[in-house]
C-alpha positions in Angstrom: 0.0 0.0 0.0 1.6 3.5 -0.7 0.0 7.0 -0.7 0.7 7.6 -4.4 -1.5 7.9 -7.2 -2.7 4.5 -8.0 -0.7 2.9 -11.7 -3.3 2.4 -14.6 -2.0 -0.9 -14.7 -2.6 -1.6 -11.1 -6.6 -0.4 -11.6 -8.5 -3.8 -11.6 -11.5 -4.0 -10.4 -14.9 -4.2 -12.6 -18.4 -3.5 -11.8 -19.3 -7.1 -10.4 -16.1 -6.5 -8.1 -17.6 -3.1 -6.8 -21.1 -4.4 -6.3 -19.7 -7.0 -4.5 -17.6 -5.3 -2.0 -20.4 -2.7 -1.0 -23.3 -5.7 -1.4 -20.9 -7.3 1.1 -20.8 -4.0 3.4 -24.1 -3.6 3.4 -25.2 -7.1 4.7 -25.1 -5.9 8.3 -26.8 -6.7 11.4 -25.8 -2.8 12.0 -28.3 -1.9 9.4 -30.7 -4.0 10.4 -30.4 -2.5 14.0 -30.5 1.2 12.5 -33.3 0.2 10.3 -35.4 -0.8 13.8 -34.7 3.0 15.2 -37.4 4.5 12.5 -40.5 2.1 13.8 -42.3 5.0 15.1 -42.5 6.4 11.5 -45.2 3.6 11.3 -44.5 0.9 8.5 -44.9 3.4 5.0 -43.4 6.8 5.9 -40.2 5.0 6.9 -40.2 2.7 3.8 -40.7 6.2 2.2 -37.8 7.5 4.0 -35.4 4.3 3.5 -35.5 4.6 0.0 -35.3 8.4 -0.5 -32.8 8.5 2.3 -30.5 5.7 0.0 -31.3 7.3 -3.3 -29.4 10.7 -1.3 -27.0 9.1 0.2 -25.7 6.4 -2.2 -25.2 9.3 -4.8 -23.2 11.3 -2.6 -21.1 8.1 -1.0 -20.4 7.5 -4.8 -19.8 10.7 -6.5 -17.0 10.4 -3.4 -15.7 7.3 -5.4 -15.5 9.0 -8.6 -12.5 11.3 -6.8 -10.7 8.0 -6.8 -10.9 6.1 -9.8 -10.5 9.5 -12.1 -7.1 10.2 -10.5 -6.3 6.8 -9.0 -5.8 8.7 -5.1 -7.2 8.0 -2.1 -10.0 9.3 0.0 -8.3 11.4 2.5 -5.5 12.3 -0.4 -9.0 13.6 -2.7 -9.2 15.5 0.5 -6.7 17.6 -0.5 -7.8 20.0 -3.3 -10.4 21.3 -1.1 -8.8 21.4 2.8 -4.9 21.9 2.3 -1.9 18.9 2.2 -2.4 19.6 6.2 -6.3 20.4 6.7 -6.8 16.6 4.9 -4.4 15.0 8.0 -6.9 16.8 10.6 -9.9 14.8 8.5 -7.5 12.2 8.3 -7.7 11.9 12.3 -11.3 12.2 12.5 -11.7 9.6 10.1 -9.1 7.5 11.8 -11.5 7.8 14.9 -14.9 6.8 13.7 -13.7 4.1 11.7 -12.4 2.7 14.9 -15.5 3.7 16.4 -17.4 1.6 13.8 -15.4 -1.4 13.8 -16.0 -1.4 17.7 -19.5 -1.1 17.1 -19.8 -3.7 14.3 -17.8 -6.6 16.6 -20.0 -5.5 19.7 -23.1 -6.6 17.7 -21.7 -9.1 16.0 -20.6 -10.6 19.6 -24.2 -10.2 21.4 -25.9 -12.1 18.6 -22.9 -15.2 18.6 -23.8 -14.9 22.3 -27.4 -15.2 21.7 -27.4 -17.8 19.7 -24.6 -19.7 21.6 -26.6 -19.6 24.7 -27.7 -22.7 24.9 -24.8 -24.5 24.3 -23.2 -22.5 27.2 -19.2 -21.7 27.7 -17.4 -19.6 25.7 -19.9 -19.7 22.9 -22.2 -17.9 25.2 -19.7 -15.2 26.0 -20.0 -12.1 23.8 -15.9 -11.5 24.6 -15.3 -14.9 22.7 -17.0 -13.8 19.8 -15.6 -10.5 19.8 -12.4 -11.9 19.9 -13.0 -14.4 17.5 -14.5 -11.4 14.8 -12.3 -9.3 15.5 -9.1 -11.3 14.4 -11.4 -12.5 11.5 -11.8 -9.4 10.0 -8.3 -8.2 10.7 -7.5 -10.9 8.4 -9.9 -9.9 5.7 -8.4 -6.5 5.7 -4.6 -7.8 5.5 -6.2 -9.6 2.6 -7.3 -6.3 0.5 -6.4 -6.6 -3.0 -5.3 -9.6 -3.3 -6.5 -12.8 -5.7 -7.6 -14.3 -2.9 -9.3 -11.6 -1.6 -11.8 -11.6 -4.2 -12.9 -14.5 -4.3 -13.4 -15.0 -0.5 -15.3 -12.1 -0.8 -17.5 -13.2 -4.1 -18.0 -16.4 -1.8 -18.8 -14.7 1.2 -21.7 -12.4 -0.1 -22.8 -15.2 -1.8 -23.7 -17.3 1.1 -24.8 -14.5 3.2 -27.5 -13.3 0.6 -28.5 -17.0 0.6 -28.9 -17.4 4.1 -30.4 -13.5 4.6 -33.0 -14.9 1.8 -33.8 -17.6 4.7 -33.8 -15.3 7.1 -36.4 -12.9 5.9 -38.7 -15.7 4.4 -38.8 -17.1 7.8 -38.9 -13.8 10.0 -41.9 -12.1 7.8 -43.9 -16.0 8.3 -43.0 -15.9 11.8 -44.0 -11.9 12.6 -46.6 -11.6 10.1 -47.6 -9.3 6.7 -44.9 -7.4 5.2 -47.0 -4.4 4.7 -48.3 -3.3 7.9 -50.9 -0.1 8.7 -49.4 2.9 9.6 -48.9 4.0 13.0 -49.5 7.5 14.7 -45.9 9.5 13.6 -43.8 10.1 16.8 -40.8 10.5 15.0 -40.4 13.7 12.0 -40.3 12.4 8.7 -36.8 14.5 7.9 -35.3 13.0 11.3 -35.7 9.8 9.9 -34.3 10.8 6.6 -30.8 11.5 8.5 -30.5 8.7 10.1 -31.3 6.6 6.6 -28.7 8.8 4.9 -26.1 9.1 7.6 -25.2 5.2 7.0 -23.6 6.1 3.2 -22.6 8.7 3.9 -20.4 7.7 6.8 -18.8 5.1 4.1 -17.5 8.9 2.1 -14.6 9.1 3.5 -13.2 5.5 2.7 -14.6 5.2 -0.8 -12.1 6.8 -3.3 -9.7 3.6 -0.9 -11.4 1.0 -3.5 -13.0 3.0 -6.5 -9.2 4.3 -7.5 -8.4 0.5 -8.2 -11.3 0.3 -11.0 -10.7 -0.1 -14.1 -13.4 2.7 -15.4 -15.3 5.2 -13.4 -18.9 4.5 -15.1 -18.6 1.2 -13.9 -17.4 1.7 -10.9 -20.2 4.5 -10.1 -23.1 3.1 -10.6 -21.4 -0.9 -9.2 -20.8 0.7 -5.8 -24.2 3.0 -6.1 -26.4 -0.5 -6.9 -24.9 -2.9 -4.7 -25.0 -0.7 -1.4 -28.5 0.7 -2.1 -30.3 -2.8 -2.9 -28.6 -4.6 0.1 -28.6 -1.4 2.4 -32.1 -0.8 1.8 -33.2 -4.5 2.0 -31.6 -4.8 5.6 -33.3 -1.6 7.4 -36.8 -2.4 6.1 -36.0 -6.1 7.8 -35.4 -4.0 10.8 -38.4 -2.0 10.5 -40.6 -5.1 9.9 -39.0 -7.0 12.8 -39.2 -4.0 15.7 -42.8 -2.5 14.5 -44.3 -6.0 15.2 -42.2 -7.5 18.1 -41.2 -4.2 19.7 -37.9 -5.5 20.0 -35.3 -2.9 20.2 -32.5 -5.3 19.0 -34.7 -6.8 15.9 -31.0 -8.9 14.8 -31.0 -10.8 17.9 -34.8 -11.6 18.0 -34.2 -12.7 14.1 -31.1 -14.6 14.7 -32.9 -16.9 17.6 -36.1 -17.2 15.4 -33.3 -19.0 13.0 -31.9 -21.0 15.5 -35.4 -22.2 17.1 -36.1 -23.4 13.5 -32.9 -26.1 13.4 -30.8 -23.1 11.6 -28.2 -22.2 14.3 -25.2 -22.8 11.8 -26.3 -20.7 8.9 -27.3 -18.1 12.1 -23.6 -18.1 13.3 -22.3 -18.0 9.8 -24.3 -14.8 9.4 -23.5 -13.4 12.0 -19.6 -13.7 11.8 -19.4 -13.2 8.6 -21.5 -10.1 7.6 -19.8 -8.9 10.6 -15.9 -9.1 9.0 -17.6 -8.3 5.6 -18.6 -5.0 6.5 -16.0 -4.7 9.2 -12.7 -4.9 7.3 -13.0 -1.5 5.2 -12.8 0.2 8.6 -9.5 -1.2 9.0 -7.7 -1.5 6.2 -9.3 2.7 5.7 -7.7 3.5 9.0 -4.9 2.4 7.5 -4.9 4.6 4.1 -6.3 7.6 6.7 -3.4 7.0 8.8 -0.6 6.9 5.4 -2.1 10.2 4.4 -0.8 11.9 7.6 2.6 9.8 7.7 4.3 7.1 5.9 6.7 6.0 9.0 4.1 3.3 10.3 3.9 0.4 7.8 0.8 -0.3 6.5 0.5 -4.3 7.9 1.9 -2.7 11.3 -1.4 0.1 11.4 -3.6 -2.7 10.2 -2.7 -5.1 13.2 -2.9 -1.5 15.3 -6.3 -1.0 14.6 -7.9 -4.1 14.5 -6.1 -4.9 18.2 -7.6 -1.2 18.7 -11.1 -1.9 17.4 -11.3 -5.2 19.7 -10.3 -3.3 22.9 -12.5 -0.2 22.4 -15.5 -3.2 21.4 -14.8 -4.6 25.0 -15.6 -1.2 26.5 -18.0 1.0 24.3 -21.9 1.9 25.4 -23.7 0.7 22.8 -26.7 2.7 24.2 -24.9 5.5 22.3 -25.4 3.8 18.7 -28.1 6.5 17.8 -26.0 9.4 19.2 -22.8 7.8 16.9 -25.1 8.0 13.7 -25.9 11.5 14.2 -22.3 12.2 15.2 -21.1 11.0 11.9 -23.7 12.8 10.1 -22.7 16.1 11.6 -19.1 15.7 11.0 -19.0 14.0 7.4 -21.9 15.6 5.6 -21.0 19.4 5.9 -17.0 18.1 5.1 -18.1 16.5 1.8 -20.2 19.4 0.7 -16.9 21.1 0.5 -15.1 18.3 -1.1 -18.0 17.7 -3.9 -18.4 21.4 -4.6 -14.7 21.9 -4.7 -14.2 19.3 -7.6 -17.5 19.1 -9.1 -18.6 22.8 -9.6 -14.7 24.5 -9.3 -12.5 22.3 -10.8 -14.8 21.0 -13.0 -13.5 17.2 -12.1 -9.6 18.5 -12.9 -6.9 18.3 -10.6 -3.1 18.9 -10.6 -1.7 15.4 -9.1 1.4 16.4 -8.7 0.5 19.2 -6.8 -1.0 17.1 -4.4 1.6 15.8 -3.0 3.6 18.8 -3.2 5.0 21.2 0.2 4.6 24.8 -0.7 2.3 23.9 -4.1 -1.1 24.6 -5.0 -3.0 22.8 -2.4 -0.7 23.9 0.5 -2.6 27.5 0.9 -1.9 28.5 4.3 0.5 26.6 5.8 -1.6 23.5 4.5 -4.8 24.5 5.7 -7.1 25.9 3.7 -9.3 28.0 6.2 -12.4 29.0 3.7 -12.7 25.4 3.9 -12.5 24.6 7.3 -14.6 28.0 8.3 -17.0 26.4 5.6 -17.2 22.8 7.0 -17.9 24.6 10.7 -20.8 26.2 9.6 -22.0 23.3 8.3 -21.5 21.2 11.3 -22.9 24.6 13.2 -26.0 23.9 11.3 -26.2 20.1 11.6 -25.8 20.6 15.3 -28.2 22.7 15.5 -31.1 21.4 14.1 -30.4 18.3 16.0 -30.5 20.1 19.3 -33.6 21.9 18.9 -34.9 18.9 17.2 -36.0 21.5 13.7 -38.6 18.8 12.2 -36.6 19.5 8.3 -33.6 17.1 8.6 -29.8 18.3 9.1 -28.5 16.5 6.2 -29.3 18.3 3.5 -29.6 21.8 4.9 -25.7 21.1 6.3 -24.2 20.0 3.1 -25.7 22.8 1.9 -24.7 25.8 4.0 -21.1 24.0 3.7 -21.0 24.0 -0.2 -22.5 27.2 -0.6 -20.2 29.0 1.6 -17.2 27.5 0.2 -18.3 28.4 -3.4 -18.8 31.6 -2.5 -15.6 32.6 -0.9 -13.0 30.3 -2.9 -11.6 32.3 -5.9 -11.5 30.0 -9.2 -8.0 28.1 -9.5 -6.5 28.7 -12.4 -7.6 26.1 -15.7 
């Protein structure tokens, strides 16, 4: 791995390889959990809101990607344009922190429900430290795995068998639970609050998708790969969420799922699921950290800050209150929404999609502004977090996704002079 522009000849990956990896990322028992949170929408507002919040989000988590595979650089590197050689490391550190943060939070779910369902054998398979252990070092694996042949096609086999045994999942759950399309309930959540927390779970993939999409062979491809695979899968696994919490009132729908499964002679394809959706949506985290990490210095070897963080991730899982899931979604919304309304309207509308590579890299060049930081940027990207924030706090019924992105991108256009052609 090496913080240079990616070689042409070192570019790849196809369209089945892109819809694979984020099919693969999507198949989560986070999403599922996430999808749960929007049950007092009542059954159609929050479809509603699942697939406009996707259609948003998917577009802007892979107009990201298109950064990457145009110049073959990497996310926190297509950073750089807009925020300064130096203003990308502080994104760099942020990133670095919720992608930790998520790992932690993918293993701790992924360890309740191998407890769960290892319950009644007892032991260690009943302990939610074994199986966060266990997942952990799995997906540090995975990630050491990145790129590779045999990456590929553990990860073509992997979705594979998950969307098989998902397929099982939700024929059974929706017999067991009843009618998929259920009255409406009385609204006691805003239909724009819902939105955010729909879109927030894209978006927060933004700042580690130009990692994979500079590997693809075209951009096209790779666009509308990554946009299809993660908003079919992504969207399938909230409204199994929904479903499961509106008519169980279950606040962990995965787990009530899972044990349905194993109540039904399925306890193996259960644990499969759960491991490995786990590791398949997991591993990006880590081997992202990584690329974050290169982009502020070069002195820790990649390997050496993929074994960091996945030792990392297991430690903080051990430790973290997952009664602060919700409060983590909106978190990364208010942080990563506002920052990529710079980012897009930097290269979309003022480069026009054209960058100077080797002034990316360069000390003192075009992207170094002032002393590396660009500060209409990062004055921009506080307003926009000033405005996510906000509306959040005093809980403004018209979403903070969309009005943050867009106070960000606005301001910066604004201010920033044209660059030169």
């Amino acid at each position: 791995m090496h913080i240079q522009p990616t070689q042409v000849a070192e570019r790849k990956l196809g369209g089945i390889d892109f819809f694979l990896l984020w099919a693969g990322v999507a198949i989560s028992l986070a999403e599922i959990w996430a999808g749960g949170f929007l049950a007092p929408m009542g059954f159609w507002l929050a479809f509603l809101a699942i697939i406009l919040g996707h259609v948003i989000g998917n577009t802007l988590m892979a107009l990201g990607g298109v950064i990457g595979s145009e110049h073959g650089i990497m996310s926190m590197v297509s950073v750089r344009p807009s925020f300064g050689i130096r203003g990308s490391n502080l994104v760099a550190i942020l990133n670095i922190i919720q992608l930790v943060c998520w790992a932690s939070i993918m293993l701790i779910i992924g360890g309740r429900a191998g407890a769960a369902l290892g319950e009644p054998m007892g032991g260690l398979l009943a302990s939610n430290s074994f199986w966060i252990l266990c997942i952990g070092l799995g997906t540090l694996f995975w990630a050491l795995a990145t790129g590779k042949s045999i990456w590929k096609l553990m990860q073509a086999s992997a979705v594979a068998g998950l969307v098989l045994v998902l397929l099982a999942m939700s024929w059974k759950t929706y017999q067991e639970v009843g009618r998929l399309v259920m009255p409406a309930q009385p609204e006691s959540m805003p239909f724009m609050i819902g939105l955010d927390l729909v879109i927030v779970m894209p978006i927060s993939w933004m700042p580690l998708v130009a990692d994979y999409s500079r590997f693809a062979k075209k951009t096209t491809t790779a666009f509308w790969s990554t946009w299809w695979g993660y908003f079919i899968v992504s969207s399938w696994m909230y409204v199994l969420g929904l479903t499961a919490t509106l008519v169980t009132g279950n606040t962990e729908p995965q787990i009530q799922m899972l044990q349905l499964m194993g109540r039904i002679g399925l306890v193996v394809p259960a644990l499969l699921l759960v491991v490995f959706s786990t590791i398949t949506s997991d591993f990006p985290d880590i081997y992202s950290a990584t690329c974050s990490m290169m982009n502020i210095s070069g002195k820790i070897g990649a390997k050496t800050m993929m074994w960091i963080t996945g030792f990392v991730s297991i430690l903080v899982a051990l430790v973290f209150p997952m009664e602060r899931y919700e409060t983590f979604l909106f978190f990364i919304g208010a942080m990563f929404v506002p920052l990529f309304g710079v980012v897009l309207t930097d290269y979309f509308i003022i480069r026009k999609r054209k960058l100077d590579i080797e002034q990316i890299y360069r000390v003192g060049g075009e992207y170094w502004y002032s002393k590396g930081f660009n500060l209409v940027a990062l004055l921009s990207w506080a307003a926009g977090f000033v405005t996510y924030e906000t509306i959040e706090i005093f809980q403004i019924p018209v979403g903070a996704s969309i009005p943050s992105m867009v106070v960000a991108g606005f301001s910066y256009y604004v201010v920033t002079d044209n660059p030169p052609a």
